[in-house]
C-alpha positions in Angstrom: -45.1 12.0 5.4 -45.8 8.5 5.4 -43.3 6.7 7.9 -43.7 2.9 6.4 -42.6 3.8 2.9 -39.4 5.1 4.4 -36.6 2.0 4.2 -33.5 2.2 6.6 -30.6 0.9 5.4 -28.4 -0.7 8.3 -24.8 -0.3 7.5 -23.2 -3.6 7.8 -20.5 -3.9 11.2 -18.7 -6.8 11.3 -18.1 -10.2 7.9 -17.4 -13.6 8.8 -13.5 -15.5 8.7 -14.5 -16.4 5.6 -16.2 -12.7 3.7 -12.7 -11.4 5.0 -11.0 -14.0 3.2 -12.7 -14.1 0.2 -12.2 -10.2 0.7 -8.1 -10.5 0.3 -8.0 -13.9 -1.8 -6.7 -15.9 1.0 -8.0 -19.4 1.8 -9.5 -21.1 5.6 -6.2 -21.6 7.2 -4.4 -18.1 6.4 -7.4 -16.2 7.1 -7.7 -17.9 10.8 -4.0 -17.0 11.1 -4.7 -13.5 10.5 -7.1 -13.6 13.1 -4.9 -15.3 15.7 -2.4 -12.6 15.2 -5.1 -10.0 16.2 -4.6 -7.2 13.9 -8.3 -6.3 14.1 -10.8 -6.8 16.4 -13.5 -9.8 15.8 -16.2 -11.3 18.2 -18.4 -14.4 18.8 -21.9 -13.8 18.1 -24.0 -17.2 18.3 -20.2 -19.3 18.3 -19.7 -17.6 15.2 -16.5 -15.9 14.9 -17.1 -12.2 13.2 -14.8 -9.4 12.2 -15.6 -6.0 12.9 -15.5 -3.8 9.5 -14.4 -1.0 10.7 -11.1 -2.6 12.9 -10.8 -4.9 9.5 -10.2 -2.0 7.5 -8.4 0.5 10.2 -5.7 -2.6 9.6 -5.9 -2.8 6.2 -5.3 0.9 5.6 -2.0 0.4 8.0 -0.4 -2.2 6.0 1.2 -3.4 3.1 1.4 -7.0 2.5 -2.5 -7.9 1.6 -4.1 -6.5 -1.0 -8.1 -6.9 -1.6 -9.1 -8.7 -4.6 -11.6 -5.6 -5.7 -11.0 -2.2 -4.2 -8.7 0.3 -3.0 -5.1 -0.5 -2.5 -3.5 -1.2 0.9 -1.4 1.5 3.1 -3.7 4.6 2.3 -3.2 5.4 5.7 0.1 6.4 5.0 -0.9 9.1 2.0 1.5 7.9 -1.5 3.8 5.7 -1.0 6.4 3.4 -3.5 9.1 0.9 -2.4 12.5 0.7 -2.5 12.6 -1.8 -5.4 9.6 0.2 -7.1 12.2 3.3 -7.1 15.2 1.1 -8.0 13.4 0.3 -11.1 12.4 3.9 -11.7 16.2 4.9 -11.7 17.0 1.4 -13.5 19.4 0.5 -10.3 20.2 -1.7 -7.7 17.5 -2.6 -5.1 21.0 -2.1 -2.5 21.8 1.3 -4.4 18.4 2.7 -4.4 18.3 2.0 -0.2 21.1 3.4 0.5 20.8 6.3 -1.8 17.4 6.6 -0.1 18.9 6.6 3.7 21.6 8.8 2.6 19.3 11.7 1.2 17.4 13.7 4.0 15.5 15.3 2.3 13.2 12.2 1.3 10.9 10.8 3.9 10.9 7.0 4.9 8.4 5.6 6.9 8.8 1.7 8.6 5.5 -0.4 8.3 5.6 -4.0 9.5 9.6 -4.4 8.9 9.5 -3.0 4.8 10.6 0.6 4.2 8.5 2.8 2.1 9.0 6.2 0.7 7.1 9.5 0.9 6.3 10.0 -2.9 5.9 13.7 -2.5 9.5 13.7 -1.2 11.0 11.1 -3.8 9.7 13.6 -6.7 10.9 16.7 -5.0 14.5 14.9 -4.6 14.6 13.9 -7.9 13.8 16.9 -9.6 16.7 18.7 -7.5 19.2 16.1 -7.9 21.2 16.2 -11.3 23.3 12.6 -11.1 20.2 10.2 -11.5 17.3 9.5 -14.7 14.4 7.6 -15.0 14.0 4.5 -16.7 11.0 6.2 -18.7 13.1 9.4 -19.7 16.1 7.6 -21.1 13.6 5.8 -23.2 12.0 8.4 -24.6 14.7 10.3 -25.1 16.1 7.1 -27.1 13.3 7.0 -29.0 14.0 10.7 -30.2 17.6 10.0 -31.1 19.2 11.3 -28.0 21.0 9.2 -25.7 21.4 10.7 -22.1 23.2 9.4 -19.7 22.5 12.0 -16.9 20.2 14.4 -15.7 21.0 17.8 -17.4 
């Protein structure tokens, strides 16, 4: 086998302040803030400040608040989550109602990230199927559409 027709392809390790803010759509100034705050790890190679990939993403995967401008969505560390507001507007409520219906229920699983609540969606779904006071937004529409106007879960 001929060694020089074999090309290695060298996995890329760290971006520059700017590839990481063209990344999450941010401009000069907010990127270098997120880099002051240290939630990832960057170094100086030649008195260039780079970020490392790997510790870029480890972040990104943790948080909520920036979203890339083309690829996955953040928080996938955390498996499927929604917000409070995304279920208050699922149950056509309250963003105040649908918190404290959600802190009130133990059976549905919330997790903390950077100050903002999110909710297990596995556990949301399982409550709501079991619960019989609450309906979705998209169920009393269709159900409009057929002639039938609910008003609760049956």
């Amino acid at each position: 086998m001929d060694k020089s027709c074999m090309t290695v392809t060298k996995q890329k390790k760290s971006m520059s302040v700017i590839e990481m803010g063209e990344l999450l759509g941010l401009k000069k100034v907010e990127s270098y803030w997120l880099i002051k705050k240290n939630f990832f790890e960057t170094r100086e190679v030649a008195g260039v400040l780079r970020v490392m990939i790997d510790s870029f993403e480890e972040w990104y995967a943790g948080q909520f608040h920036y979203k890339k401008t083309n690829g996955p969505p953040p928080g996938s560390k955390f498996g499927e989550v929604i917000s409070i507001q995304q279920i208050a507007e699922d149950l056509g409520i309250s963003r105040t109602t649908a918190s404290q219906l959600m802190h009130r229920e133990k059976t549905i699983k919330i997790i903390n990230v950077e100050n903002t609540k999110r909710v297990d969606k596995k556990s949301y779904d399982n409550w709501y199927k079991n619960q019989h006071h609450y309906v979705k937004k998209s169920e009393k529409e269709r159900s409009s559409n057929n002639g039938f106007d609910i008003q609760a879960k049956e």
